[in-house]
PDB file of N, CA, C and O in Angstrom:
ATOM      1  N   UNK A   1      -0.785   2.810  -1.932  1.00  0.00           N
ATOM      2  CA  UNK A   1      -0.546   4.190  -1.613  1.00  0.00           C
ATOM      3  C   UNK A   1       0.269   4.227  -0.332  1.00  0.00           C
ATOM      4  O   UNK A   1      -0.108   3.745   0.737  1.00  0.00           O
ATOM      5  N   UNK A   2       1.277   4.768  -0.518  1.00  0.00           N
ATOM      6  CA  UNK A   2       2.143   5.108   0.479  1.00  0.00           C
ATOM      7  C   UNK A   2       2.224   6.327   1.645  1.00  0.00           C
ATOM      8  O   UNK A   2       2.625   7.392   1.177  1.00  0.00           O
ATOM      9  N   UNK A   3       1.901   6.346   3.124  1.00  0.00           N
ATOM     10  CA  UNK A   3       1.597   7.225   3.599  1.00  0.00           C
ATOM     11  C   UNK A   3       2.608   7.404   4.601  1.00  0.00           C
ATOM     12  O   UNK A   3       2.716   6.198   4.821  1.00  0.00           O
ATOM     13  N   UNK A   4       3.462   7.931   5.412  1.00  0.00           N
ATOM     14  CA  UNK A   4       4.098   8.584   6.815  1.00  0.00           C
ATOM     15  C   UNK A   4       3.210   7.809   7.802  1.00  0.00           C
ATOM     16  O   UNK A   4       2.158   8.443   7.714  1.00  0.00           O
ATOM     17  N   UNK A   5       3.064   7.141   8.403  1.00  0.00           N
ATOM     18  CA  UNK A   5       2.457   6.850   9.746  1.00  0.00           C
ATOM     19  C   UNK A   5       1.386   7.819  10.466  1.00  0.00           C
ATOM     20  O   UNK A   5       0.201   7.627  10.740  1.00  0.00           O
ATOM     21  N   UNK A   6       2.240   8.939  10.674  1.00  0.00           N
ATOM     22  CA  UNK A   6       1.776   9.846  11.424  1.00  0.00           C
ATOM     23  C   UNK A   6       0.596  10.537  10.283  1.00  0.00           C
ATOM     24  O   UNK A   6      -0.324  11.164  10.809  1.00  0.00           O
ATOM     25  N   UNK A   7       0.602  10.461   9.134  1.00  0.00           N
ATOM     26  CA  UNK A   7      -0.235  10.478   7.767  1.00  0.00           C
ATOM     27  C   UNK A   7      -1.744   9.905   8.410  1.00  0.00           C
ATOM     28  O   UNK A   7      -2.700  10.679   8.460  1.00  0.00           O
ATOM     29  N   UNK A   8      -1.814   9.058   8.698  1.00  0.00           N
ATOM     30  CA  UNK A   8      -3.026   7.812   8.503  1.00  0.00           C
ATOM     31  C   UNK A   8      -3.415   8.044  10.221  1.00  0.00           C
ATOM     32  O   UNK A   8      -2.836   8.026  11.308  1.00  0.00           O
ATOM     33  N   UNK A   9      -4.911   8.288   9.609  1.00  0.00           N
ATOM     34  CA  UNK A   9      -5.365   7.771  11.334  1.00  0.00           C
ATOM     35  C   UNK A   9      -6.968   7.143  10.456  1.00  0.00           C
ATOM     36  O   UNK A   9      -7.254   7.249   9.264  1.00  0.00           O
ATOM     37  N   UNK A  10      -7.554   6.673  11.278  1.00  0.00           N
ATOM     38  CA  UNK A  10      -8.658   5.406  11.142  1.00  0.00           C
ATOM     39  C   UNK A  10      -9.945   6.544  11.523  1.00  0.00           C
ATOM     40  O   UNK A  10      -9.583   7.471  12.248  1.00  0.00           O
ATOM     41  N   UNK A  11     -10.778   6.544  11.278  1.00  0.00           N
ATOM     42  CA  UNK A  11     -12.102   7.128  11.814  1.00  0.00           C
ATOM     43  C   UNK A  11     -12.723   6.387  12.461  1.00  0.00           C
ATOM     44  O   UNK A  11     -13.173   7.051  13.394  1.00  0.00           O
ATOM     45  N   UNK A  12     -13.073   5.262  12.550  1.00  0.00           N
ATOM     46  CA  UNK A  12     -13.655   4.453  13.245  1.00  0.00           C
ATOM     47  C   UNK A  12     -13.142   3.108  13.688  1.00  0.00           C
ATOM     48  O   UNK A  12     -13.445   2.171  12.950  1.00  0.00           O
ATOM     49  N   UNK A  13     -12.540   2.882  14.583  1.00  0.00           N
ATOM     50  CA  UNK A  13     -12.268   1.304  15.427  1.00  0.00           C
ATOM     51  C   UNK A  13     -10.431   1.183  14.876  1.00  0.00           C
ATOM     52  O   UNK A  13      -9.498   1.965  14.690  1.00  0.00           O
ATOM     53  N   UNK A  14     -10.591   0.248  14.819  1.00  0.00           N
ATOM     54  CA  UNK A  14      -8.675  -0.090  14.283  1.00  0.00           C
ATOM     55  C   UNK A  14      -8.656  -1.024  13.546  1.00  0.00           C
ATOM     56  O   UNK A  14      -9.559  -1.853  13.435  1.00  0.00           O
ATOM     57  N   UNK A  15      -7.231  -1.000  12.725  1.00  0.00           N
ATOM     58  CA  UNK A  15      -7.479  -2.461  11.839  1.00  0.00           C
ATOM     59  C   UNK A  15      -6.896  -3.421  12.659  1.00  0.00           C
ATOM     60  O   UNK A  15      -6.185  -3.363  13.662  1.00  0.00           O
ATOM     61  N   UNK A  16      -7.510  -4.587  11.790  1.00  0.00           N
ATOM     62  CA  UNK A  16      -6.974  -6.363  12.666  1.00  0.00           C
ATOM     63  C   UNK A  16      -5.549  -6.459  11.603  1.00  0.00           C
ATOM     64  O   UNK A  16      -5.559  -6.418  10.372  1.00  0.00           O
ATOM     65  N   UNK A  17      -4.046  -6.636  12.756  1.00  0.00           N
ATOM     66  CA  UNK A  17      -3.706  -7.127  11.790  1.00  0.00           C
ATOM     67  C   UNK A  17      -2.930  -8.365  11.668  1.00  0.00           C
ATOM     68  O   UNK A  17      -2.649  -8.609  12.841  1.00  0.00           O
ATOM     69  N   UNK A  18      -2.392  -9.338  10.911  1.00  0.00           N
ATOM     70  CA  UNK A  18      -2.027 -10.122  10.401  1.00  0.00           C
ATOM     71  C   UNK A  18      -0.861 -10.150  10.377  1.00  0.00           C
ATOM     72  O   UNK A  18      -0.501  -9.206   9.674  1.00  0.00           O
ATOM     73  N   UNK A  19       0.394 -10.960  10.921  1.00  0.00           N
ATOM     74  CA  UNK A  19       1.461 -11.328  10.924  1.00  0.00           C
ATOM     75  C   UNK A  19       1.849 -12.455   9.622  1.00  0.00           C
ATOM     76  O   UNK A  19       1.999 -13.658   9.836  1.00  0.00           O
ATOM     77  N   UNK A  20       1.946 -11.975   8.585  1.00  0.00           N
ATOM     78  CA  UNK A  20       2.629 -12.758   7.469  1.00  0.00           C
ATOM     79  C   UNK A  20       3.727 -13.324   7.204  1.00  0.00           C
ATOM     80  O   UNK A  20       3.935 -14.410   6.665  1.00  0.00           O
ATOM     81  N   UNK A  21       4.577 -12.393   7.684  1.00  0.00           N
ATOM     82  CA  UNK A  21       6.108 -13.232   8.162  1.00  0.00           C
ATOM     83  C   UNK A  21       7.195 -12.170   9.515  1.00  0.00           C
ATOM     84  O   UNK A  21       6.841 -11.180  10.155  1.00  0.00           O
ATOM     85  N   UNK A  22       8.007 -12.619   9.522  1.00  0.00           N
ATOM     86  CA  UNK A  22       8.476 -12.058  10.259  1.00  0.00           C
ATOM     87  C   UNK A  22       8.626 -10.326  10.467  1.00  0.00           C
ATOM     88  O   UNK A  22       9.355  -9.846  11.335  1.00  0.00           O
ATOM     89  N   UNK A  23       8.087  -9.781   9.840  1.00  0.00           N
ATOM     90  CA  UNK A  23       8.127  -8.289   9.151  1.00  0.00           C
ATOM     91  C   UNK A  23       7.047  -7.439   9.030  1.00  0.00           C
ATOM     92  O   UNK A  23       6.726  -6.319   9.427  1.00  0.00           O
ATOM     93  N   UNK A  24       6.405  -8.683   8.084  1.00  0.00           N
ATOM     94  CA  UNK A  24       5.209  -7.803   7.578  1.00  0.00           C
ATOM     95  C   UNK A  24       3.740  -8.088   8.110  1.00  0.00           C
ATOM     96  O   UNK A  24       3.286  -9.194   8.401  1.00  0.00           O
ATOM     97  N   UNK A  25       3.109  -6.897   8.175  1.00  0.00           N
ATOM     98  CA  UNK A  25       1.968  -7.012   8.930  1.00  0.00           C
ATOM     99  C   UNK A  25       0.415  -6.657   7.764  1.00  0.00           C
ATOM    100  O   UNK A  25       0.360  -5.607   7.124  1.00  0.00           O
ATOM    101  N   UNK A  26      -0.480  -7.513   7.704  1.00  0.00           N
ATOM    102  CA  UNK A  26      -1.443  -7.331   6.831  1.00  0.00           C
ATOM    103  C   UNK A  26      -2.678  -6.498   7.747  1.00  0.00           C
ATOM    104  O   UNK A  26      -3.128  -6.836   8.842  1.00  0.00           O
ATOM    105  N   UNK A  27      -2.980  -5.545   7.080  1.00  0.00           N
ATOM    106  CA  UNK A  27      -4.142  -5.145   7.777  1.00  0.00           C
ATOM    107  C   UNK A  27      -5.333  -5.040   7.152  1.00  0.00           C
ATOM    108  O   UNK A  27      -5.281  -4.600   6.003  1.00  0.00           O
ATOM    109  N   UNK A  28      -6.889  -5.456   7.793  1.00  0.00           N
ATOM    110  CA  UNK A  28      -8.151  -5.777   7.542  1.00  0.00           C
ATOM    111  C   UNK A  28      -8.893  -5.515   8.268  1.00  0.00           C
ATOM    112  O   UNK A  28      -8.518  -5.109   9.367  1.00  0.00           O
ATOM    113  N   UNK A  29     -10.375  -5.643   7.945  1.00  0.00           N
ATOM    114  CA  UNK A  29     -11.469  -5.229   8.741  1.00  0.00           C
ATOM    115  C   UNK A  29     -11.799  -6.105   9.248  1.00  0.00           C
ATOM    116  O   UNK A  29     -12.262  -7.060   8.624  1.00  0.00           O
ATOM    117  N   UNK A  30     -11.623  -6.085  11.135  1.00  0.00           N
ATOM    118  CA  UNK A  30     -12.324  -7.489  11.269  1.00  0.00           C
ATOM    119  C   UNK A  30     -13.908  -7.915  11.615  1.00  0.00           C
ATOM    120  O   UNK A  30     -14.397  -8.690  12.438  1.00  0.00           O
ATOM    121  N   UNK A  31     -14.608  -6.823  10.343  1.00  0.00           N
ATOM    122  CA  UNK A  31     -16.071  -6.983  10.454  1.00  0.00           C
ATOM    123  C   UNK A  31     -15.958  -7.878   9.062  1.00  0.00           C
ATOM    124  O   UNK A  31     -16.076  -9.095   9.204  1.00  0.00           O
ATOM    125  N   UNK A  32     -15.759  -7.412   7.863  1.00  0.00           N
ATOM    126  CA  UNK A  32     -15.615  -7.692   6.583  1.00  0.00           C
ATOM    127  C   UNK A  32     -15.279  -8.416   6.073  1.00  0.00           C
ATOM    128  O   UNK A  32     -15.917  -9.190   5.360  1.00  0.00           O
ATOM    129  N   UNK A  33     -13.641  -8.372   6.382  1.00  0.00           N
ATOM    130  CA  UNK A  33     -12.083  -8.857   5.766  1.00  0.00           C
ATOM    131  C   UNK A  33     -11.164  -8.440   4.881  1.00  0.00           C
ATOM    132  O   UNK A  33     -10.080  -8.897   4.520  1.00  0.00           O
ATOM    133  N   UNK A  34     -12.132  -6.976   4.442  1.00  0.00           N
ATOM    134  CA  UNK A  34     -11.544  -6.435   3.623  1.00  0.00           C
ATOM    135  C   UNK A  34      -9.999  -5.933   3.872  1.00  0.00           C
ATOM    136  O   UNK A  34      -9.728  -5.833   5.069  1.00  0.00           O
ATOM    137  N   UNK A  35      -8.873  -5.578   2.913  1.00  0.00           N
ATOM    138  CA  UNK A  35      -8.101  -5.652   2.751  1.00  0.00           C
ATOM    139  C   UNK A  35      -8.014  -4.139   2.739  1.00  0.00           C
ATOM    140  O   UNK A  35      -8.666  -3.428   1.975  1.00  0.00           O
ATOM    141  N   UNK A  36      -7.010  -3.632   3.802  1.00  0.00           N
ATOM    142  CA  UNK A  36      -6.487  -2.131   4.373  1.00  0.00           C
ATOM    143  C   UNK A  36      -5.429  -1.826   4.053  1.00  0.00           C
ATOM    144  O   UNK A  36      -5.172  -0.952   3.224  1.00  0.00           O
ATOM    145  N   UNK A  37      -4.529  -2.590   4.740  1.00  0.00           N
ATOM    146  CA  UNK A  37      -3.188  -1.961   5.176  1.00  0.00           C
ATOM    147  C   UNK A  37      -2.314  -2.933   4.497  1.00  0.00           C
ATOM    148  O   UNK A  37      -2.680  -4.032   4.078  1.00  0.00           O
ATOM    149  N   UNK A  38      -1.165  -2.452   4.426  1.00  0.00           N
ATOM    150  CA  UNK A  38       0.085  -3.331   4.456  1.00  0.00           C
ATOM    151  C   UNK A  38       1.681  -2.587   5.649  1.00  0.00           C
ATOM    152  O   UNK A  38       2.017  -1.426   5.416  1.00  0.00           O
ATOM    153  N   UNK A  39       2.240  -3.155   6.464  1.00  0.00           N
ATOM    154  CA  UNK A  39       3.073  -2.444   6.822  1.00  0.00           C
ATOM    155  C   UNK A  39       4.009  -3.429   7.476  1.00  0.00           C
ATOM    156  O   UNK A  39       3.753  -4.192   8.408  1.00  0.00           O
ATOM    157  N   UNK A  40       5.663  -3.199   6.515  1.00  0.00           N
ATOM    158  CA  UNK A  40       6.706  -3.306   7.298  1.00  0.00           C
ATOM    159  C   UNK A  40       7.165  -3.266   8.210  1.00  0.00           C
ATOM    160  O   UNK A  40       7.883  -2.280   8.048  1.00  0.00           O
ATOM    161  N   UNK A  41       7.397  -3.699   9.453  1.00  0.00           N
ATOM    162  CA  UNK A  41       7.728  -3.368  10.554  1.00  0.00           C
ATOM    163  C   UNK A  41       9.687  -3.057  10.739  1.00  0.00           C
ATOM    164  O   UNK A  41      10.384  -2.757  11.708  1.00  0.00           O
ATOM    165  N   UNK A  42      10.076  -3.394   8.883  1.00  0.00           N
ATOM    166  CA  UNK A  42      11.854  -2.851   9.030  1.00  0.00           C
ATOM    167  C   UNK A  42      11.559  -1.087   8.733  1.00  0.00           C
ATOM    168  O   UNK A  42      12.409  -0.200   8.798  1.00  0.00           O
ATOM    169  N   UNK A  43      10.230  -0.947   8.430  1.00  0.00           N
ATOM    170  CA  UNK A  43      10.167   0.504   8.052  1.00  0.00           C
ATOM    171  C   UNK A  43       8.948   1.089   8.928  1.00  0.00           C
ATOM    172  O   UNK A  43       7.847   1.100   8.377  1.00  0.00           O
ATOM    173  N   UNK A  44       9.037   1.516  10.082  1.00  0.00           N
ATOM    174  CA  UNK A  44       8.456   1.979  10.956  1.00  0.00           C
ATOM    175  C   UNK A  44       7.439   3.066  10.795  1.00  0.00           C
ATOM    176  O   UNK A  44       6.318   2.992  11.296  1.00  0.00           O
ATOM    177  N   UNK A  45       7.803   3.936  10.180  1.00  0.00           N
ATOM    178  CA  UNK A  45       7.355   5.470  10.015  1.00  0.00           C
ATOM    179  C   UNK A  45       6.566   5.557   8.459  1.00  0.00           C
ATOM    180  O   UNK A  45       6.376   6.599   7.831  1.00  0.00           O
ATOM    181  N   UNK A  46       6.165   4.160   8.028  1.00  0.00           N
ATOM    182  CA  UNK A  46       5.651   4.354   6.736  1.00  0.00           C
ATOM    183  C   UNK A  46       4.638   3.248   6.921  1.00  0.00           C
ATOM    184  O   UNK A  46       4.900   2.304   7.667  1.00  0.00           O
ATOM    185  N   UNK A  47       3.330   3.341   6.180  1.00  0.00           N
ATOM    186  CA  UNK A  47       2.468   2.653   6.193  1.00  0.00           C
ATOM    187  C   UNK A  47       1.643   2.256   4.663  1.00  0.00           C
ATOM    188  O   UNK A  47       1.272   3.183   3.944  1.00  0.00           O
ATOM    189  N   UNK A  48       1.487   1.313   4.398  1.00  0.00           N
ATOM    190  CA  UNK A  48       0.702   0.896   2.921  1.00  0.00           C
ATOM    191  C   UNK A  48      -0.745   0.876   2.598  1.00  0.00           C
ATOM    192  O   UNK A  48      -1.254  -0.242   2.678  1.00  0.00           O
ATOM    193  N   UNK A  49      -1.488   1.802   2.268  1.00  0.00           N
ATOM    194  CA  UNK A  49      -3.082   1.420   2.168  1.00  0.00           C
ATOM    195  C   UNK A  49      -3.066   0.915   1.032  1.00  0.00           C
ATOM    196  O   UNK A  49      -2.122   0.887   0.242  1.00  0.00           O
ATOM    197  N   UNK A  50      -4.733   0.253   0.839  1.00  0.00           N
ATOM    198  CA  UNK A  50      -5.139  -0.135  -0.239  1.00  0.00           C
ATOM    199  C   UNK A  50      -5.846   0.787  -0.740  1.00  0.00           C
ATOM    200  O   UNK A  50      -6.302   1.684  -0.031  1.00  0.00           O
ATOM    201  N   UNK A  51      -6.052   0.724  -2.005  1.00  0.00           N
ATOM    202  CA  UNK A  51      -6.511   1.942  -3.154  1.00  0.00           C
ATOM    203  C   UNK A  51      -7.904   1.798  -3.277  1.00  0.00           C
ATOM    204  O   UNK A  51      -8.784   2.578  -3.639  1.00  0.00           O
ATOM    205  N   UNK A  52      -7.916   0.191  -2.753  1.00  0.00           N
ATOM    206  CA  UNK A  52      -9.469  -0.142  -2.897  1.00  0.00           C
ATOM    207  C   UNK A  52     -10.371  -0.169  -1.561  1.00  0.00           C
ATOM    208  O   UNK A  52     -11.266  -0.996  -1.382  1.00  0.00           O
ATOM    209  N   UNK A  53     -10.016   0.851  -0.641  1.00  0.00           N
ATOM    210  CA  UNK A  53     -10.498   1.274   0.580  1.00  0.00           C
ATOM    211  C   UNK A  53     -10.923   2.538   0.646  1.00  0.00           C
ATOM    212  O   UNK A  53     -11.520   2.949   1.640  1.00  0.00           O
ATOM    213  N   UNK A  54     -10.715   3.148  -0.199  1.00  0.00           N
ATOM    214  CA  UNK A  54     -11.071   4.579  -0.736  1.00  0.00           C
ATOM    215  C   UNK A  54     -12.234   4.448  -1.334  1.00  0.00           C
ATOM    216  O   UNK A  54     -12.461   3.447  -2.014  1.00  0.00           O
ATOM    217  N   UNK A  55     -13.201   5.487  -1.168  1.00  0.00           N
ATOM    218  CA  UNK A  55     -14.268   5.879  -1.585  1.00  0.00           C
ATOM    219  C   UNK A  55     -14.115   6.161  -3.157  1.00  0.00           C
ATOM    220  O   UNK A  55     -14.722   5.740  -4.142  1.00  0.00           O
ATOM    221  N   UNK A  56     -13.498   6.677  -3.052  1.00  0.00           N
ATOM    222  CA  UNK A  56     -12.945   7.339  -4.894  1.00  0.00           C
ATOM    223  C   UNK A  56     -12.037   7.607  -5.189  1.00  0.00           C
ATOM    224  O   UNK A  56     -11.532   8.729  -5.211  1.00  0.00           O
ATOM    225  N   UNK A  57     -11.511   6.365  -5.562  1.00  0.00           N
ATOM    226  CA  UNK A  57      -9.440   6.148  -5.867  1.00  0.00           C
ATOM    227  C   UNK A  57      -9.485   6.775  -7.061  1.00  0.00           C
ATOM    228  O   UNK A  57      -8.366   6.560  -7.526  1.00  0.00           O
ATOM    229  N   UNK A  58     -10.194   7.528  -7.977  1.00  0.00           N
ATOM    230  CA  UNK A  58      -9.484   8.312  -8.680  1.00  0.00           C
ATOM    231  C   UNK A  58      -9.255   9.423  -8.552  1.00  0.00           C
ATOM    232  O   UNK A  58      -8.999  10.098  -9.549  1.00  0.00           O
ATOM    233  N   UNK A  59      -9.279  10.178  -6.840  1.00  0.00           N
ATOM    234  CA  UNK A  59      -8.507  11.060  -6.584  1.00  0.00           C
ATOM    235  C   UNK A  59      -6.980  11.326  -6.046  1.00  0.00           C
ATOM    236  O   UNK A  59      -6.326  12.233  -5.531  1.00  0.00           O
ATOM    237  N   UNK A  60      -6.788   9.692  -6.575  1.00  0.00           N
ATOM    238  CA  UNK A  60      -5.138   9.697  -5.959  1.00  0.00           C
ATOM    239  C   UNK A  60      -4.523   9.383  -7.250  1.00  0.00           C
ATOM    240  O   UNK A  60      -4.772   8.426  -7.983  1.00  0.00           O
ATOM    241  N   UNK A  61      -3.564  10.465  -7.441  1.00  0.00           N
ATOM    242  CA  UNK A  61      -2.644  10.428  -8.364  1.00  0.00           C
ATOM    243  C   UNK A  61      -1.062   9.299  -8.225  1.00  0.00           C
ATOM    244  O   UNK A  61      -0.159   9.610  -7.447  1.00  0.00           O
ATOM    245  N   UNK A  62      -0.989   8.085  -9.068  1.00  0.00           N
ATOM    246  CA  UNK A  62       0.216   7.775  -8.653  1.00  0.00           C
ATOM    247  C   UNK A  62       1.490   8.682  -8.855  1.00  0.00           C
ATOM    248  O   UNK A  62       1.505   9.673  -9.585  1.00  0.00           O
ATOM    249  N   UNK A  63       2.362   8.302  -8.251  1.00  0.00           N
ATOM    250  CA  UNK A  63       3.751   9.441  -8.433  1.00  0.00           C
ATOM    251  C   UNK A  63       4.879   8.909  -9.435  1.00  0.00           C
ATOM    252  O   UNK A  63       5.536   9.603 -10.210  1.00  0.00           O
ATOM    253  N   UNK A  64       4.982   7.114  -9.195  1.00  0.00           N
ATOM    254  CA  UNK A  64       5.799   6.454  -9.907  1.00  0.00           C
ATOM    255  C   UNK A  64       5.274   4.863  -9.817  1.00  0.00           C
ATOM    256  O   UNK A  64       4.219   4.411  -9.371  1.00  0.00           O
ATOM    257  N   UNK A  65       6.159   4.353 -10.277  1.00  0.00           N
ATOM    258  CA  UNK A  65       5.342   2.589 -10.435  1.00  0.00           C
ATOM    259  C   UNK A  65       6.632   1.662  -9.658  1.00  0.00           C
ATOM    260  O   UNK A  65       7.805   2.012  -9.786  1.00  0.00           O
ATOM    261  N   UNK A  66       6.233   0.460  -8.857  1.00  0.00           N
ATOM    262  CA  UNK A  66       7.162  -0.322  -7.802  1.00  0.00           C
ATOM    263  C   UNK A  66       7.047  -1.385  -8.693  1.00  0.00           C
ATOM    264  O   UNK A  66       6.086  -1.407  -9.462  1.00  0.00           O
ATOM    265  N   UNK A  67       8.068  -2.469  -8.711  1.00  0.00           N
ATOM    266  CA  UNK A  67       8.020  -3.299  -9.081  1.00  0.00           C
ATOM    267  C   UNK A  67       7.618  -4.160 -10.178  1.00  0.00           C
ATOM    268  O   UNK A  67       6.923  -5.176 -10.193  1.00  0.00           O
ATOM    269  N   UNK A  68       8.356  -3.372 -11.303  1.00  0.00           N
ATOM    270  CA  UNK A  68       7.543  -3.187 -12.768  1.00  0.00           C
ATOM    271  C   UNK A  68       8.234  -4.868 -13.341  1.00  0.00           C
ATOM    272  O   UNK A  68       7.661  -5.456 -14.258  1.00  0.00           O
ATOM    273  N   UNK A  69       9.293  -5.379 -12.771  1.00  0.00           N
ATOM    274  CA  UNK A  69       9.573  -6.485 -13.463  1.00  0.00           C
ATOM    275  C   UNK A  69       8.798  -7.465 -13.294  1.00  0.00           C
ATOM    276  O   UNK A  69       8.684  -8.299 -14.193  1.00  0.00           O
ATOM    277  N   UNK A  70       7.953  -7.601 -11.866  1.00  0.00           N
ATOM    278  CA  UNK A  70       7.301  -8.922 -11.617  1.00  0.00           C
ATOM    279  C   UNK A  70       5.912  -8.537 -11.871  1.00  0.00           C
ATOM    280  O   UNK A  70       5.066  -9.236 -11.313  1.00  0.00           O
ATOM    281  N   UNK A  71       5.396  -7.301 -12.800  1.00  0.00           N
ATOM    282  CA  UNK A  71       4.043  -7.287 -13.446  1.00  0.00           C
ATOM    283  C   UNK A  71       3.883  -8.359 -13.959  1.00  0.00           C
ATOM    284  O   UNK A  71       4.674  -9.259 -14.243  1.00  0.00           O
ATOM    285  N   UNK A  72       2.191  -8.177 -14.145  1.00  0.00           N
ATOM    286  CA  UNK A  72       1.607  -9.435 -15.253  1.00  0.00           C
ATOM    287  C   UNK A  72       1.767  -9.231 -16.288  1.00  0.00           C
ATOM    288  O   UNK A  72       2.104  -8.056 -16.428  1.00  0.00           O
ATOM    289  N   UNK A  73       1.706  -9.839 -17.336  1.00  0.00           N
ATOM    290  CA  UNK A  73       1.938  -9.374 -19.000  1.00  0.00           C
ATOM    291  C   UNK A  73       1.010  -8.919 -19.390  1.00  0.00           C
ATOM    292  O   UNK A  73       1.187  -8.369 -20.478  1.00  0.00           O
ATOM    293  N   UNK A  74      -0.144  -8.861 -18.948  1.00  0.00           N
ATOM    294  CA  UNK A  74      -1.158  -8.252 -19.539  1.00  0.00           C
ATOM    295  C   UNK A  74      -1.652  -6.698 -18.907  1.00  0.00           C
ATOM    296  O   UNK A  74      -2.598  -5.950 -19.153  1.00  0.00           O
ATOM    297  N   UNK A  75      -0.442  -6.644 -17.935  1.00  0.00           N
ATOM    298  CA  UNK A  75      -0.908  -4.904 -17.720  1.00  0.00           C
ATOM    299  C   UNK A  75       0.171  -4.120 -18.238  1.00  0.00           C
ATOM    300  O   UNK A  75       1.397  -4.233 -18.221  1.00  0.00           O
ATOM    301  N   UNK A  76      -0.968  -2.959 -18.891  1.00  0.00           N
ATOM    302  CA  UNK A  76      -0.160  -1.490 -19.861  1.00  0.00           C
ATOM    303  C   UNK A  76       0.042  -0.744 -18.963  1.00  0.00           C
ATOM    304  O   UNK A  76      -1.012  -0.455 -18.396  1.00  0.00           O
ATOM    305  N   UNK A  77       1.096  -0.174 -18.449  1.00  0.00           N
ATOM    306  CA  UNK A  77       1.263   0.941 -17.828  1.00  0.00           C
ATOM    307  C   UNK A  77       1.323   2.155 -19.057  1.00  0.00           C
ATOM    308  O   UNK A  77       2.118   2.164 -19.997  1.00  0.00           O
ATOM    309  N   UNK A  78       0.408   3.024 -18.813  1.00  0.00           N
ATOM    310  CA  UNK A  78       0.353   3.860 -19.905  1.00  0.00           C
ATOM    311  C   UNK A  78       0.732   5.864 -19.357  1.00  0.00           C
ATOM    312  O   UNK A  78       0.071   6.892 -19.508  1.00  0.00           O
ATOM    313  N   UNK A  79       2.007   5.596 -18.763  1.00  0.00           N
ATOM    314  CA  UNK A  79       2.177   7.189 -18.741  1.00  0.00           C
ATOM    315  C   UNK A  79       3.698   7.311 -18.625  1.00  0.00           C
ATOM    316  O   UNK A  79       4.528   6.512 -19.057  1.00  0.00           O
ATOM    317  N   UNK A  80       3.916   8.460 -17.963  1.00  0.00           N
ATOM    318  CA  UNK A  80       5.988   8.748 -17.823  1.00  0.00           C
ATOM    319  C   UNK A  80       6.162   8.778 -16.924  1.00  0.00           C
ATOM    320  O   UNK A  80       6.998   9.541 -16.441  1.00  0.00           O
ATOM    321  N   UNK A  81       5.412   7.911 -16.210  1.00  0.00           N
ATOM    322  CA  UNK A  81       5.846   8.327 -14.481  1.00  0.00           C
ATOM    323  C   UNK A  81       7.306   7.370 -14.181  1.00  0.00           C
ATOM    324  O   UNK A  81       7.631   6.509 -14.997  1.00  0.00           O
ATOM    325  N   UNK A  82       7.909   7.558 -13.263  1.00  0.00           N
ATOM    326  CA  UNK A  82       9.207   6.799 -13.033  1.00  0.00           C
ATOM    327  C   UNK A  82       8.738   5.039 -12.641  1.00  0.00           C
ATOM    328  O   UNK A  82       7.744   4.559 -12.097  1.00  0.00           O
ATOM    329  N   UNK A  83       9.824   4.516 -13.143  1.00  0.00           N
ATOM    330  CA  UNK A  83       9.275   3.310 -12.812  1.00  0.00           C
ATOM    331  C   UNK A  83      10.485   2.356 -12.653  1.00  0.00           C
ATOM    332  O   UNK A  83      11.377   2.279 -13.498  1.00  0.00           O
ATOM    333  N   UNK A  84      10.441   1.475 -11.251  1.00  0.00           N
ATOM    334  CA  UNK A  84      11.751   0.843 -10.727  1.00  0.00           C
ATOM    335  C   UNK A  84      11.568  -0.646 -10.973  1.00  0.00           C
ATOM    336  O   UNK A  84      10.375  -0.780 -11.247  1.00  0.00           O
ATOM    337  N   UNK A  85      12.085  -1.663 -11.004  1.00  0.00           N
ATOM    338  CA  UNK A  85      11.942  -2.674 -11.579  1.00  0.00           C
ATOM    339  C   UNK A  85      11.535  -3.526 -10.290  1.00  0.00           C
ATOM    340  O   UNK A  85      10.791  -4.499 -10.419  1.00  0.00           O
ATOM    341  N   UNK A  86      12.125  -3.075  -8.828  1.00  0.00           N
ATOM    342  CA  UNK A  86      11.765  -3.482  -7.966  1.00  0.00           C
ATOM    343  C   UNK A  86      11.399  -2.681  -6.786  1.00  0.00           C
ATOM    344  O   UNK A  86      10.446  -2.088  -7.290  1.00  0.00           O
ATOM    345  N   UNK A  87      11.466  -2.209  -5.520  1.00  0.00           N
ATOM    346  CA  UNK A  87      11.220  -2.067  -4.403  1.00  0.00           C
ATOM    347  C   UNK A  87      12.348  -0.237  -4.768  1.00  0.00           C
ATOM    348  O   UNK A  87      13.490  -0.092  -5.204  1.00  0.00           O
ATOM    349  N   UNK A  88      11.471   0.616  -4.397  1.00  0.00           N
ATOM    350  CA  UNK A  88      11.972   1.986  -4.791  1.00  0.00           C
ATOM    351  C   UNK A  88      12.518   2.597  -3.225  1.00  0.00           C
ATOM    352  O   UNK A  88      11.771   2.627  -2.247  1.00  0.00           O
ATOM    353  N   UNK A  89      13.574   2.942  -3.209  1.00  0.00           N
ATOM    354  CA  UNK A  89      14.452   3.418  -1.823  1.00  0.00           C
ATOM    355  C   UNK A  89      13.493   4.388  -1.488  1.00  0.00           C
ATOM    356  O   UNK A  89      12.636   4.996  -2.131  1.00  0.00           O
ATOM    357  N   UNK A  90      13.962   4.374   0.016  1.00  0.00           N
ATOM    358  CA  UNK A  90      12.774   5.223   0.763  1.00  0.00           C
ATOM    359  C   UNK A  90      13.252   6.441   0.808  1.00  0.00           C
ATOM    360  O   UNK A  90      14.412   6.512   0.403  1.00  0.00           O
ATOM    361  N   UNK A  91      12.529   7.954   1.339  1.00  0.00           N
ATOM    362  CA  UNK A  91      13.181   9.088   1.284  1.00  0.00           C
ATOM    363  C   UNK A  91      13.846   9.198   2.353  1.00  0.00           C
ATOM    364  O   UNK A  91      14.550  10.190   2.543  1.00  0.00           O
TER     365      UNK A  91
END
């Protein structure tokens, strides 16, 4: 799920995060390890949660699908939402 920066604030403490490569930053709980965040640092003003940090991810509607060529073969995407084969331009 894709949020604005200024979108996302934390309720309690901050995430730990993780330098993966030169860019990208992983974010986690550093009580847990659970898996939070994801964020670009070539894209400043945008931030990546995980779906599975939500209380009840089936109140988030996707809008379109990223990176449909390097799916697994065994997942159905089953609707009309737009769908890019790789990495979808930012607004």
């Amino acid at each position: 799920m894709d949020f604005k920066r200024a979108q996302v604030t934390w309720i309690q403490g901050q995430v730990t995060e993780y330098a993966s490569s030169d860019t990208i930053r992983r974010g986690f709980c550093h009580l847990c390890g659970s898996t939070l965040s994801y964020r670009s640092t070539d894209y400043p003003d945008y931030y990546t949660l995980s779906i599975t940090s939500l209380d009840d991810a089936n109140q988030v509607k996707p809008k379109y699908h990223i990176h449909t060529a390097s799916a697994v073969s065994w997942l159905v995407i089953d609707d009309e939402l737009p769908r890019y084969a790789n990495a979808r331009s930012s607004d």
